[in-house]
Chimera marker file (.cmm) of the C-alpha trace (Angstrom):
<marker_set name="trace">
<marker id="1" x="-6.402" y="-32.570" z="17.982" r="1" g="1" b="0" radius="0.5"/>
<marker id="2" x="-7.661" y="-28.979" z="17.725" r="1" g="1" b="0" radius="0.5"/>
<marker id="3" x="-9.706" y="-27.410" z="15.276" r="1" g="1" b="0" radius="0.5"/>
<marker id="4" x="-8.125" y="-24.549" z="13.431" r="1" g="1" b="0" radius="0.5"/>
<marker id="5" x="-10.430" y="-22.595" z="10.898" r="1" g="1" b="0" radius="0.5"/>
<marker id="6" x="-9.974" y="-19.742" z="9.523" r="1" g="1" b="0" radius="0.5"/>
<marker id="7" x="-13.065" y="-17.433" z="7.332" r="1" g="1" b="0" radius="0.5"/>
<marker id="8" x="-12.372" y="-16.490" z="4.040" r="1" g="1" b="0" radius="0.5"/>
<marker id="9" x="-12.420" y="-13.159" z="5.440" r="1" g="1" b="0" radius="0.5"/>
<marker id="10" x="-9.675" y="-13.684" z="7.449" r="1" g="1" b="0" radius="0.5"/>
<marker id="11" x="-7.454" y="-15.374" z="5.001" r="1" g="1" b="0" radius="0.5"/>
<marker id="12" x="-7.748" y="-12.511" z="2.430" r="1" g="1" b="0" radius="0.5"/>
<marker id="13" x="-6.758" y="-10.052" z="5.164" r="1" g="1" b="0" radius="0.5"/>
<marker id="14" x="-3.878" y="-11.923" z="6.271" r="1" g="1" b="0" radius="0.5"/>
<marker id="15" x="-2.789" y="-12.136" z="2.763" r="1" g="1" b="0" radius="0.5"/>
<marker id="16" x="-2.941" y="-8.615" z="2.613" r="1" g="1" b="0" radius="0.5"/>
<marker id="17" x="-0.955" y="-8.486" z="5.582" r="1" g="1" b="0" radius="0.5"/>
<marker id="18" x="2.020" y="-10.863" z="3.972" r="1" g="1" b="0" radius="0.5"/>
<marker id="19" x="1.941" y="-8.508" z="0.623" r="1" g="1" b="0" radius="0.5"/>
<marker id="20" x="2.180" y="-5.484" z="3.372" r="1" g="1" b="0" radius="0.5"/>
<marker id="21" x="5.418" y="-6.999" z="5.493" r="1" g="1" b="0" radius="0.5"/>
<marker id="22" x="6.722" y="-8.630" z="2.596" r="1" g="1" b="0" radius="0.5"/>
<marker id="23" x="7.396" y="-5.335" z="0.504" r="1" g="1" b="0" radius="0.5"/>
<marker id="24" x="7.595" y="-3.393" z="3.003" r="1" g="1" b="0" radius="0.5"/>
<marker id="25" x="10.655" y="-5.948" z="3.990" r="1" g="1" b="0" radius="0.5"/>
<marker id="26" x="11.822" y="-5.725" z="0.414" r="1" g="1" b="0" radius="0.5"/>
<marker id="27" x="11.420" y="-1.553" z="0.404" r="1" g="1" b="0" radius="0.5"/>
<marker id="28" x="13.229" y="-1.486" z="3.387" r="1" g="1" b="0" radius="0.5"/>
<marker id="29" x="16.588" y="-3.668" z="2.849" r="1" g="1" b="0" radius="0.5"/>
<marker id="30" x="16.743" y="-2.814" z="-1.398" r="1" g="1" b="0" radius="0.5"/>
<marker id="31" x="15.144" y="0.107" z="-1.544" r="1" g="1" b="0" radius="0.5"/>
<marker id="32" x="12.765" y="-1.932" z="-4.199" r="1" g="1" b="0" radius="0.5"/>
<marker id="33" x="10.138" y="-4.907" z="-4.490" r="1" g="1" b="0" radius="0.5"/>
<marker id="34" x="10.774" y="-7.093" z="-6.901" r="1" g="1" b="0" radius="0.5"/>
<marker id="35" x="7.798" y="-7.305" z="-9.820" r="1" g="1" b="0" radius="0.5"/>
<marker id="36" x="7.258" y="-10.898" z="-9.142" r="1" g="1" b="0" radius="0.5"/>
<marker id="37" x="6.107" y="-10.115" z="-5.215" r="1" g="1" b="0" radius="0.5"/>
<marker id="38" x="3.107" y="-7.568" z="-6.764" r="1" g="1" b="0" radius="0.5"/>
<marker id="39" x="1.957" y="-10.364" z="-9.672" r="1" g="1" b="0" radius="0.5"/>
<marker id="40" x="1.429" y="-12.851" z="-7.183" r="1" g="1" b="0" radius="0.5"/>
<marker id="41" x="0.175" y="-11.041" z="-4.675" r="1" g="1" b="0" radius="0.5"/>
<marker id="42" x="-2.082" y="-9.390" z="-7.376" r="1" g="1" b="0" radius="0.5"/>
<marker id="43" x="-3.351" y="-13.056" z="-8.946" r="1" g="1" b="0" radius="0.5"/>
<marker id="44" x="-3.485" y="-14.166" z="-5.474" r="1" g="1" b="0" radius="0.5"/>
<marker id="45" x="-6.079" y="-11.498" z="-4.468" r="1" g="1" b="0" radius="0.5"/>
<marker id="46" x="-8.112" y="-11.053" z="-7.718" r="1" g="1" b="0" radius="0.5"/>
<marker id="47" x="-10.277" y="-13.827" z="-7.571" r="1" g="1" b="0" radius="0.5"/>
<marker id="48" x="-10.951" y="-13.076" z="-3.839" r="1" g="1" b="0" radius="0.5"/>
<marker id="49" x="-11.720" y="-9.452" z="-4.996" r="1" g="1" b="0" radius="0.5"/>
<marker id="50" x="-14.098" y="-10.865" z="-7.535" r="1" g="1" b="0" radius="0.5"/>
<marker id="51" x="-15.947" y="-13.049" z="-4.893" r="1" g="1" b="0" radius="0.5"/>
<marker id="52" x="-16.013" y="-10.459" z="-2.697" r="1" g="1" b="0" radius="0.5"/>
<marker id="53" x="-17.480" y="-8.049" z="-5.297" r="1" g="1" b="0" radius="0.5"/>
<marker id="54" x="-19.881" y="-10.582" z="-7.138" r="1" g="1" b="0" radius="0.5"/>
<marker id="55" x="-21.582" y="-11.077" z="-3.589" r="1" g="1" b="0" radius="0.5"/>
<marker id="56" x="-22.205" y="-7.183" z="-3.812" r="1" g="1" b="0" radius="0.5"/>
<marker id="57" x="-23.771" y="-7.475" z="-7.232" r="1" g="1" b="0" radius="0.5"/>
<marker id="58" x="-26.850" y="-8.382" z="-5.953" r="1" g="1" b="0" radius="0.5"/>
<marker id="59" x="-26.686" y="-4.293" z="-4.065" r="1" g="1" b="0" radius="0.5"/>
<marker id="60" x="-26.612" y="-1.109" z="-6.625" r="1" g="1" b="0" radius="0.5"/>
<marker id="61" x="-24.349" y="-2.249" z="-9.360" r="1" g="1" b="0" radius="0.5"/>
<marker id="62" x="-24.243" y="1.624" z="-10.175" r="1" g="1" b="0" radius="0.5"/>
<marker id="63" x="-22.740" y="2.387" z="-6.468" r="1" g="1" b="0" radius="0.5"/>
<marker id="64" x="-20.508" y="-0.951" z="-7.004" r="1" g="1" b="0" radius="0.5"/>
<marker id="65" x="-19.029" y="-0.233" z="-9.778" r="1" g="1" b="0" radius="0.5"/>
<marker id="66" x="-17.787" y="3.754" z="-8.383" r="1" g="1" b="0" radius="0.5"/>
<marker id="67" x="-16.251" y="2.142" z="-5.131" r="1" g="1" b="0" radius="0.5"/>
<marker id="68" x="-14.647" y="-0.572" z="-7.635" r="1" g="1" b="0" radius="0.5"/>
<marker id="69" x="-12.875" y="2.313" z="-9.840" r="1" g="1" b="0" radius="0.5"/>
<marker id="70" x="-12.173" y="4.984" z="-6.606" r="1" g="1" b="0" radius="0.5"/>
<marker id="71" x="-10.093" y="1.517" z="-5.114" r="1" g="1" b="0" radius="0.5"/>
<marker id="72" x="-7.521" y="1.983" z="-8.271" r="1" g="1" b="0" radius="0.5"/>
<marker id="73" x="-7.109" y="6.117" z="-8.777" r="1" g="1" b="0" radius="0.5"/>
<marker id="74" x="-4.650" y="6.135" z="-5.734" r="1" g="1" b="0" radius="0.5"/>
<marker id="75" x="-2.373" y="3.753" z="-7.461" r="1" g="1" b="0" radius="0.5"/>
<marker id="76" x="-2.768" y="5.363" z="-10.821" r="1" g="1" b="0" radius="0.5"/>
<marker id="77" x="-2.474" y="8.688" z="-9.800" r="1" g="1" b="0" radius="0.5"/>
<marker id="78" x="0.841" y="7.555" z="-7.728" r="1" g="1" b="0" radius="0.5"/>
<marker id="79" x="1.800" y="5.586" z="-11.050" r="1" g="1" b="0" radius="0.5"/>
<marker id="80" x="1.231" y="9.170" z="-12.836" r="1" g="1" b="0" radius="0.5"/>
<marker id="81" x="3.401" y="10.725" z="-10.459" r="1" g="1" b="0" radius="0.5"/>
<marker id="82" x="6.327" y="8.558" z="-9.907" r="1" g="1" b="0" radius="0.5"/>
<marker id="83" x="6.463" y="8.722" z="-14.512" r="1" g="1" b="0" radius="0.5"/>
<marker id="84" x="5.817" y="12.231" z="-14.349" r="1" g="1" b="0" radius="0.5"/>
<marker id="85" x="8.701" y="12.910" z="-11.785" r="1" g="1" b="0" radius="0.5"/>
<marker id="86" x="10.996" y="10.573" z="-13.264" r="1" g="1" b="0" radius="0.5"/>
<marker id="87" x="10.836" y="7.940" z="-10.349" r="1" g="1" b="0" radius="0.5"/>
<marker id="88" x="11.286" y="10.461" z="-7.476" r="1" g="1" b="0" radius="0.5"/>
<marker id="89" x="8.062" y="8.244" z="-6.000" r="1" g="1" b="0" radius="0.5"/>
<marker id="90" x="9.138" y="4.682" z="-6.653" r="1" g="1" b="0" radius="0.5"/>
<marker id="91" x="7.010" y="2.933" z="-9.390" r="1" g="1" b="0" radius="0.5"/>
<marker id="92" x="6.938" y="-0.200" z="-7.149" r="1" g="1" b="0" radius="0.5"/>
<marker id="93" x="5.543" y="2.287" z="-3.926" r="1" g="1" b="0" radius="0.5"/>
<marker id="94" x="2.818" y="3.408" z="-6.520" r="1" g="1" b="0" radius="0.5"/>
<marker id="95" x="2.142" y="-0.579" z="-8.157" r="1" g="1" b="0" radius="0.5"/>
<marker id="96" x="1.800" y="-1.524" z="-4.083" r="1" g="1" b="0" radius="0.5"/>
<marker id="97" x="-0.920" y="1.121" z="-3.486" r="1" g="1" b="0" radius="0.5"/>
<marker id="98" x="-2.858" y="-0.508" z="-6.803" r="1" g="1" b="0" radius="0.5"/>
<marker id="99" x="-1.998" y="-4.033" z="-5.563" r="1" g="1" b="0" radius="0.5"/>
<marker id="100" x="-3.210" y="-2.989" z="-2.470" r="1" g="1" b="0" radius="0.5"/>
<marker id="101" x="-6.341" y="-2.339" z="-4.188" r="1" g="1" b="0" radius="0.5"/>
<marker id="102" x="-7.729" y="-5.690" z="-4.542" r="1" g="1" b="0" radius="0.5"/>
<marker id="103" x="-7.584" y="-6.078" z="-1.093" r="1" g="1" b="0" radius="0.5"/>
<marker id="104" x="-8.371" y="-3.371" z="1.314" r="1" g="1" b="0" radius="0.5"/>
<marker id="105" x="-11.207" y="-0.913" z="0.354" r="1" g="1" b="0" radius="0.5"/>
<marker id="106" x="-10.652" y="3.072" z="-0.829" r="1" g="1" b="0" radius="0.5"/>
<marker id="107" x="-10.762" y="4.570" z="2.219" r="1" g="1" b="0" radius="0.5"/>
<marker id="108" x="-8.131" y="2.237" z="3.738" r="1" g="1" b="0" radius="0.5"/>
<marker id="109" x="-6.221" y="3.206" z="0.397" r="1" g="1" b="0" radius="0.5"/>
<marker id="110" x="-5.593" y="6.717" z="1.076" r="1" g="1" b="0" radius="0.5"/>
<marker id="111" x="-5.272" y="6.046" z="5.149" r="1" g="1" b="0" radius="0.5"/>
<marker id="112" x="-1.869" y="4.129" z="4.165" r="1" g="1" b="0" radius="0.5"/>
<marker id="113" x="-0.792" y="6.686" z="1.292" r="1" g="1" b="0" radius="0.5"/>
<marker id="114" x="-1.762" y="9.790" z="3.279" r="1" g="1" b="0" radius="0.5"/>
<marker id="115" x="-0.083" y="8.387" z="6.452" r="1" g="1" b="0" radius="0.5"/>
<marker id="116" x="3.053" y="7.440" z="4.205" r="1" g="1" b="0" radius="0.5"/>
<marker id="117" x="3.534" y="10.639" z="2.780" r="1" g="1" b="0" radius="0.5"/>
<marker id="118" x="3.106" y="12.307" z="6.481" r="1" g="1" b="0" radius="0.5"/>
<marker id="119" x="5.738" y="10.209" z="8.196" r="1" g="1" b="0" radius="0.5"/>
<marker id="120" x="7.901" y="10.649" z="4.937" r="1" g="1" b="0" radius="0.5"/>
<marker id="121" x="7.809" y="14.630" z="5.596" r="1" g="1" b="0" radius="0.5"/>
<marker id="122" x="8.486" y="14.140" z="9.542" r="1" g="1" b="0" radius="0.5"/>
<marker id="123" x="11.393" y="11.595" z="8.763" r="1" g="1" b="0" radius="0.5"/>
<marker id="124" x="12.518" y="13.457" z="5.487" r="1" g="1" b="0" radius="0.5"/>
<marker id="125" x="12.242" y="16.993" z="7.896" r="1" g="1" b="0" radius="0.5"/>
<marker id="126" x="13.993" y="15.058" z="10.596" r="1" g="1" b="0" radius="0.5"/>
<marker id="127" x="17.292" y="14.046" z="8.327" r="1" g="1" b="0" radius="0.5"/>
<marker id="128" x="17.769" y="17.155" z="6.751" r="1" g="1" b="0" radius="0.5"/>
<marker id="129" x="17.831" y="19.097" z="9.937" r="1" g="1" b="0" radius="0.5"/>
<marker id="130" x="20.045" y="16.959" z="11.737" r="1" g="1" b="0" radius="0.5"/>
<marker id="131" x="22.405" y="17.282" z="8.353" r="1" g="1" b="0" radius="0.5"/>
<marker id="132" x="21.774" y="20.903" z="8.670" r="1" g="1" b="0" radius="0.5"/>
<marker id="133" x="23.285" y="20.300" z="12.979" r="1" g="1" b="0" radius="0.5"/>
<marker id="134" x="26.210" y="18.098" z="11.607" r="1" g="1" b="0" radius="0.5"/>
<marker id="135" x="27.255" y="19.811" z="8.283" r="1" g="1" b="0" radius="0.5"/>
<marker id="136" x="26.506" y="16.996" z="6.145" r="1" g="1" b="0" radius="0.5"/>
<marker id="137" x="24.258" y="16.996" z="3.482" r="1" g="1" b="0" radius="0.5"/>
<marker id="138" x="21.525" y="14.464" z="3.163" r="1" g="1" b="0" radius="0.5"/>
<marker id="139" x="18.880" y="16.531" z="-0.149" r="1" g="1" b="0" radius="0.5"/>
<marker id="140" x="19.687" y="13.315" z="-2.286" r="1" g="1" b="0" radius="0.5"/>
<marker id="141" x="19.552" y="10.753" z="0.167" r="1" g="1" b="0" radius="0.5"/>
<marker id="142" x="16.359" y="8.157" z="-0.610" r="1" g="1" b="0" radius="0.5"/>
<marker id="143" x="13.417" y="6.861" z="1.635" r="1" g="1" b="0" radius="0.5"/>
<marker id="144" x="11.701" y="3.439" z="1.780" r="1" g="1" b="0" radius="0.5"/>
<marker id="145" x="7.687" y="4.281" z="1.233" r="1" g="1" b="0" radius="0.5"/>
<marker id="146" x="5.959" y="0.895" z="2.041" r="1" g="1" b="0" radius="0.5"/>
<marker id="147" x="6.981" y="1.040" z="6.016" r="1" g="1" b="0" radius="0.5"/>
<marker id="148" x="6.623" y="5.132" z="6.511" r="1" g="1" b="0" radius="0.5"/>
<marker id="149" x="3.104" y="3.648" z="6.090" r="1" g="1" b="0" radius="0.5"/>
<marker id="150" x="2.745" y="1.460" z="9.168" r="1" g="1" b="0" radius="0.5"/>
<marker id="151" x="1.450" y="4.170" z="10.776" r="1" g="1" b="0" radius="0.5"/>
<marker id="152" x="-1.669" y="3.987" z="8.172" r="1" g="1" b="0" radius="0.5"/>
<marker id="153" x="-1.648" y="0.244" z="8.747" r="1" g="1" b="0" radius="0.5"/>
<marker id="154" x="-1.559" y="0.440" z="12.385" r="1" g="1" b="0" radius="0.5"/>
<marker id="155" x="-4.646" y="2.990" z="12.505" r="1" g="1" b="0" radius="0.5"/>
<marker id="156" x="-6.678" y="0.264" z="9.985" r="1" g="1" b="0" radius="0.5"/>
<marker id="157" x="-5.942" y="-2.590" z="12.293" r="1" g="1" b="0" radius="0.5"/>
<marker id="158" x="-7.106" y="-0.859" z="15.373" r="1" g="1" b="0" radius="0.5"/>
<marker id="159" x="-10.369" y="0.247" z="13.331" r="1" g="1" b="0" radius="0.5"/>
<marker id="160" x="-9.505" y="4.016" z="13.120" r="1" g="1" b="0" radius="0.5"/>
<link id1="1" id2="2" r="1" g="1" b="0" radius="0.2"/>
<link id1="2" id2="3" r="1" g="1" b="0" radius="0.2"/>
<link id1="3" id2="4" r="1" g="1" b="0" radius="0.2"/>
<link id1="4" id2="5" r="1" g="1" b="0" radius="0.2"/>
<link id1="5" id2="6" r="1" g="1" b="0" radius="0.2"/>
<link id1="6" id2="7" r="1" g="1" b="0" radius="0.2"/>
<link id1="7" id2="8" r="1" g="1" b="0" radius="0.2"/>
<link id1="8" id2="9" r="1" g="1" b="0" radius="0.2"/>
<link id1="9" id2="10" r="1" g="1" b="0" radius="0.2"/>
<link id1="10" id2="11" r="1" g="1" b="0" radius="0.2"/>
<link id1="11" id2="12" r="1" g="1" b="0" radius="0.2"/>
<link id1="12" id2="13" r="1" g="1" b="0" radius="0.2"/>
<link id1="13" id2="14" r="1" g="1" b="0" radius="0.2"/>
<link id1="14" id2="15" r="1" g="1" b="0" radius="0.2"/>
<link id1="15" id2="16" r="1" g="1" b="0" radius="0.2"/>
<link id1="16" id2="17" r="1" g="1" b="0" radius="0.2"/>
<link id1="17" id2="18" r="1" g="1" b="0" radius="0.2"/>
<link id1="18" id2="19" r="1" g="1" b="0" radius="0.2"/>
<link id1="19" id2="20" r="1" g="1" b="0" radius="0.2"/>
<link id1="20" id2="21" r="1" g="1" b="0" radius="0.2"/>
<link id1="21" id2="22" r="1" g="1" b="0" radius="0.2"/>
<link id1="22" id2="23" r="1" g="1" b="0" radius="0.2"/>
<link id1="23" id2="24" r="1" g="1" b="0" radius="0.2"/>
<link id1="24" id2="25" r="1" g="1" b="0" radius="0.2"/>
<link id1="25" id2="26" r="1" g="1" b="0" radius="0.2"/>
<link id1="26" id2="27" r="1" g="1" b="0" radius="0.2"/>
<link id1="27" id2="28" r="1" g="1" b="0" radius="0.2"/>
<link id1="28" id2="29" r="1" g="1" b="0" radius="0.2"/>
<link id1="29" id2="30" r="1" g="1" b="0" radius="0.2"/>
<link id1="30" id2="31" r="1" g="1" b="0" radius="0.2"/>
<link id1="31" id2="32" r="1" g="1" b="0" radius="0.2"/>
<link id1="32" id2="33" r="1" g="1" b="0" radius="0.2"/>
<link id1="33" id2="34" r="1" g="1" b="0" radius="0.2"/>
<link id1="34" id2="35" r="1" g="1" b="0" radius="0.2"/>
<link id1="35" id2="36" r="1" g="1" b="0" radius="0.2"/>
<link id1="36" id2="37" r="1" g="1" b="0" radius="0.2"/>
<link id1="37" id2="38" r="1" g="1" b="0" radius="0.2"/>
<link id1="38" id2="39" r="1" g="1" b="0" radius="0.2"/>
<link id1="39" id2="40" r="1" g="1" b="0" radius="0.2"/>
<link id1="40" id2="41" r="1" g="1" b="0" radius="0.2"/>
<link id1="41" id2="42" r="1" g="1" b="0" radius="0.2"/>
<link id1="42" id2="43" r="1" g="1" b="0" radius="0.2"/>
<link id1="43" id2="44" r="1" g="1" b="0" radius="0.2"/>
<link id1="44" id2="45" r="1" g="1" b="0" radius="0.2"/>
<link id1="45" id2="46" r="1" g="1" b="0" radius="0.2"/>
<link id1="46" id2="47" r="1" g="1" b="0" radius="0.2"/>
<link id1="47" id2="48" r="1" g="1" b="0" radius="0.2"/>
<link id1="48" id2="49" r="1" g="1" b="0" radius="0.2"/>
<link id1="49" id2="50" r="1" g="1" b="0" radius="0.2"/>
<link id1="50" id2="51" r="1" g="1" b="0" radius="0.2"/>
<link id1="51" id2="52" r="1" g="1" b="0" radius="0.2"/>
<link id1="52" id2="53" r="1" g="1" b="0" radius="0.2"/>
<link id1="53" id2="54" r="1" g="1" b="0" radius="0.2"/>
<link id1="54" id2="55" r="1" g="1" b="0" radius="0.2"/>
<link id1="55" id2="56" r="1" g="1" b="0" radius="0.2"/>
<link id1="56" id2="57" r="1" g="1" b="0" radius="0.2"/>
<link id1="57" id2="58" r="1" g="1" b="0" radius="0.2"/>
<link id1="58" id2="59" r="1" g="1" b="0" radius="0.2"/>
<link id1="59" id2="60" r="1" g="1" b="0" radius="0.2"/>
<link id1="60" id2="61" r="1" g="1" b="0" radius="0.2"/>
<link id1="61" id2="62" r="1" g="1" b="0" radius="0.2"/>
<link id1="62" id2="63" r="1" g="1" b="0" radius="0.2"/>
<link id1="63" id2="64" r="1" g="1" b="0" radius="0.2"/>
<link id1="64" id2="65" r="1" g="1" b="0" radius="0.2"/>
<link id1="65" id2="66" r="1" g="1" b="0" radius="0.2"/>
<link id1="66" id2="67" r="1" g="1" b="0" radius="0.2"/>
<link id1="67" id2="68" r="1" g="1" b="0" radius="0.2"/>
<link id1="68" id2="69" r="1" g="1" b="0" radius="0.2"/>
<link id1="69" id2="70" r="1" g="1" b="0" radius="0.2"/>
<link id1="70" id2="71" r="1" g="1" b="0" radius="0.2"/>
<link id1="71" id2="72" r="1" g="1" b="0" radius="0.2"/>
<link id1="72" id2="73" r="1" g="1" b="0" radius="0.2"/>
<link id1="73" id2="74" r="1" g="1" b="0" radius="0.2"/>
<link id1="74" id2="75" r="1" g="1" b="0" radius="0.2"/>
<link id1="75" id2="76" r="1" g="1" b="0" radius="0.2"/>
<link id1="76" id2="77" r="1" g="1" b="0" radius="0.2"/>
<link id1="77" id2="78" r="1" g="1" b="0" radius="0.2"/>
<link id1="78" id2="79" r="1" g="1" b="0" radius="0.2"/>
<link id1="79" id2="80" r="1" g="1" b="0" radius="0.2"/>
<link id1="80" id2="81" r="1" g="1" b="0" radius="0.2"/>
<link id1="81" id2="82" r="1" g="1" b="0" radius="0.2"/>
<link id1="82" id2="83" r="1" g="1" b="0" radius="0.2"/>
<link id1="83" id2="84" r="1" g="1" b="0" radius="0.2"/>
<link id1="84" id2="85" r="1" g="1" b="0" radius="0.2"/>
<link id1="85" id2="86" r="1" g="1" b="0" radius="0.2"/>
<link id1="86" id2="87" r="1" g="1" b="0" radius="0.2"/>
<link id1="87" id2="88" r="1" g="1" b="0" radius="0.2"/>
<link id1="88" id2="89" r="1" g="1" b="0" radius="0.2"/>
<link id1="89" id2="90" r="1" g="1" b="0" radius="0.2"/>
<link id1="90" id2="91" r="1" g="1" b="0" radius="0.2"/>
<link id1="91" id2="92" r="1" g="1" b="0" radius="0.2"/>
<link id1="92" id2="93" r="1" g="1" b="0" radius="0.2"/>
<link id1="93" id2="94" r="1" g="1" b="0" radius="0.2"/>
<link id1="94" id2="95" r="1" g="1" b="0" radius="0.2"/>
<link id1="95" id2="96" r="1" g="1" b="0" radius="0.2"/>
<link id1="96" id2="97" r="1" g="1" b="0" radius="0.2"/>
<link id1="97" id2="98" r="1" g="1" b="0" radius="0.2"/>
<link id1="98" id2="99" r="1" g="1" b="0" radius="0.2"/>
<link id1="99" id2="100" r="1" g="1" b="0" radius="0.2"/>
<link id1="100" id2="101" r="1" g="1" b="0" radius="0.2"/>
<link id1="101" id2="102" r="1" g="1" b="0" radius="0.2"/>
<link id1="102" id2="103" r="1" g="1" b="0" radius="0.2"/>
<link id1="103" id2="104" r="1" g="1" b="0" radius="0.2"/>
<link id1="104" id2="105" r="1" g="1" b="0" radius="0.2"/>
<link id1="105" id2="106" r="1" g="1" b="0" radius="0.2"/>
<link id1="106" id2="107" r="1" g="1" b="0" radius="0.2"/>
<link id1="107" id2="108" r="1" g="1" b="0" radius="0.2"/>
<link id1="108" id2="109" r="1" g="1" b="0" radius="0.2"/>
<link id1="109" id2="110" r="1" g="1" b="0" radius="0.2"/>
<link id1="110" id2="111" r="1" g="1" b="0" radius="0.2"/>
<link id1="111" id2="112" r="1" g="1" b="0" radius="0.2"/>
<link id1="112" id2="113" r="1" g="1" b="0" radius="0.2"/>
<link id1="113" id2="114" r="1" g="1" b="0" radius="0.2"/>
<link id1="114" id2="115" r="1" g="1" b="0" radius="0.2"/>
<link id1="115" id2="116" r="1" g="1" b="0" radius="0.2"/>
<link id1="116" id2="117" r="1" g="1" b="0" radius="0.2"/>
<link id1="117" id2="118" r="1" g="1" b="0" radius="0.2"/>
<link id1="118" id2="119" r="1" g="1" b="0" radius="0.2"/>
<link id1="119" id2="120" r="1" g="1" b="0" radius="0.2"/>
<link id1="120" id2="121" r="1" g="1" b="0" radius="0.2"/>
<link id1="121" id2="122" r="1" g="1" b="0" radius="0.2"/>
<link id1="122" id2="123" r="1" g="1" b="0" radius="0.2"/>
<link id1="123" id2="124" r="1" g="1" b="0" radius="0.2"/>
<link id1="124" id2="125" r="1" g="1" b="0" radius="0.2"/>
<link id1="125" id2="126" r="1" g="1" b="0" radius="0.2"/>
<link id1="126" id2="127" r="1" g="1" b="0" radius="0.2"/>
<link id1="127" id2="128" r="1" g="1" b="0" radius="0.2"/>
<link id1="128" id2="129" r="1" g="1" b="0" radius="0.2"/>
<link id1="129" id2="130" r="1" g="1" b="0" radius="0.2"/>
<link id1="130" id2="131" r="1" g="1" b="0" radius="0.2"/>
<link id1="131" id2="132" r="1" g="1" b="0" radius="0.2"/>
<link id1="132" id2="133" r="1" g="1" b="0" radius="0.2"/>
<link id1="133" id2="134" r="1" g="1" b="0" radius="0.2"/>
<link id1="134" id2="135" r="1" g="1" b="0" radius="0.2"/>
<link id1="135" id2="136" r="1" g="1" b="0" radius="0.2"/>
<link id1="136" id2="137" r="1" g="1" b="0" radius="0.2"/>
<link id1="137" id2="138" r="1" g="1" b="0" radius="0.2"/>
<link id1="138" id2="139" r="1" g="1" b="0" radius="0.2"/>
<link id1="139" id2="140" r="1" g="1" b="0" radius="0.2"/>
<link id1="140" id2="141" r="1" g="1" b="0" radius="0.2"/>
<link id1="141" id2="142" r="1" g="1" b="0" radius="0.2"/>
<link id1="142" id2="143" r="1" g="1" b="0" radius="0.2"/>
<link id1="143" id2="144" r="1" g="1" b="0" radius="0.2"/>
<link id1="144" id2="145" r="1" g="1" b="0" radius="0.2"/>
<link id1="145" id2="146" r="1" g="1" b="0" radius="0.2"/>
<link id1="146" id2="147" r="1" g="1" b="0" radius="0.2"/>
<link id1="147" id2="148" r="1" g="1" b="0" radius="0.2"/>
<link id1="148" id2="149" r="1" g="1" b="0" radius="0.2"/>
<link id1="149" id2="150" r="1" g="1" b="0" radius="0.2"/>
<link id1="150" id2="151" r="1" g="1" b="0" radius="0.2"/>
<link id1="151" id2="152" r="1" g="1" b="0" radius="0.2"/>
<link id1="152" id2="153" r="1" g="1" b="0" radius="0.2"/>
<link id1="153" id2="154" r="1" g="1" b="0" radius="0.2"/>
<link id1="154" id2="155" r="1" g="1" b="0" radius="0.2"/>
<link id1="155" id2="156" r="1" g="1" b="0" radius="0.2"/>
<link id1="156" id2="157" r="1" g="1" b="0" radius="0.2"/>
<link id1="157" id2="158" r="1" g="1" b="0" radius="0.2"/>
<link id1="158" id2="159" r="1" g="1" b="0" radius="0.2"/>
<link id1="159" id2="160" r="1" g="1" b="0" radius="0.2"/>
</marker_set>
């Protein structure tokens, strides 16, 4: 028999992982993640993110609570956004970067937003100039967010 054991650590990262895949899966073959996919994922991380953060208390609580509150601005500014624009950024793209939130810290955040909203301008550049080559026009034609971030993803898994 072998001994498998996992940290706490670990498990809360893979679960961020699942969430990741998951949606990104869901983004990818819909073009939307269902709203039952970010609860769970969102009850399922909370009370690690309260652990996590309660074993911090005993730091600055002042410095705590500012890296607590810059982890959700992404996700609300994204939420303000995709309102404002009338869903030309996806709601559930914007609800993923607050889910996101209770696991992966603020810098991490805005690696996976800022690296989605690159590769969205090289793919979105891409399309339209091969539609501009073959005559066809592609200005309404709709990207998945969640995987134009792997690129984020794969830059926070090799410790970037």
């Amino acid at each position: 028999m072998f001994n498998l054991s996992i940290s706490l650590n670990s498990f809360y990262f893979y679960l961020f992982l699942l969430y990741f895949f998951l949606s990104g899966f869901y983004d990818l073959k819909k073009k939307t993640v269902p709203t039952i996919l970010h609860i769970i994922f969102m009850l399922s991380g909370l009370p690690f993110f309260i652990n996590f953060q309660v074993r911090e208390l005993s730091c600055q609580e002042y410095t705590l609570l500012i890296d607590i509150l810059l982890r959700f601005i992404p996700g609300i500014i994204l939420t303000a956004i995709s309102i404002i624009s009338g869903g030309n950024i996806g709601i559930g793209d914007a609800i993923f970067i607050t889910v996101s939130a209770f696991y992966i810290p603020f810098n991490y955040i805005l690696m996976l937003a800022i690296s989605g909203f690159l590769s969205a301008f090289m793919v979105s550049m891409a399309i339209l100039i091969y539609g501009k080559i073959s005559g066809k026009d592609y200005h309404n034609m709709t990207l998945p967010f969640i995987p134009l971030m792997l690129p984020g993803l794969f830059l926070f898994l090799n410790g970037f």
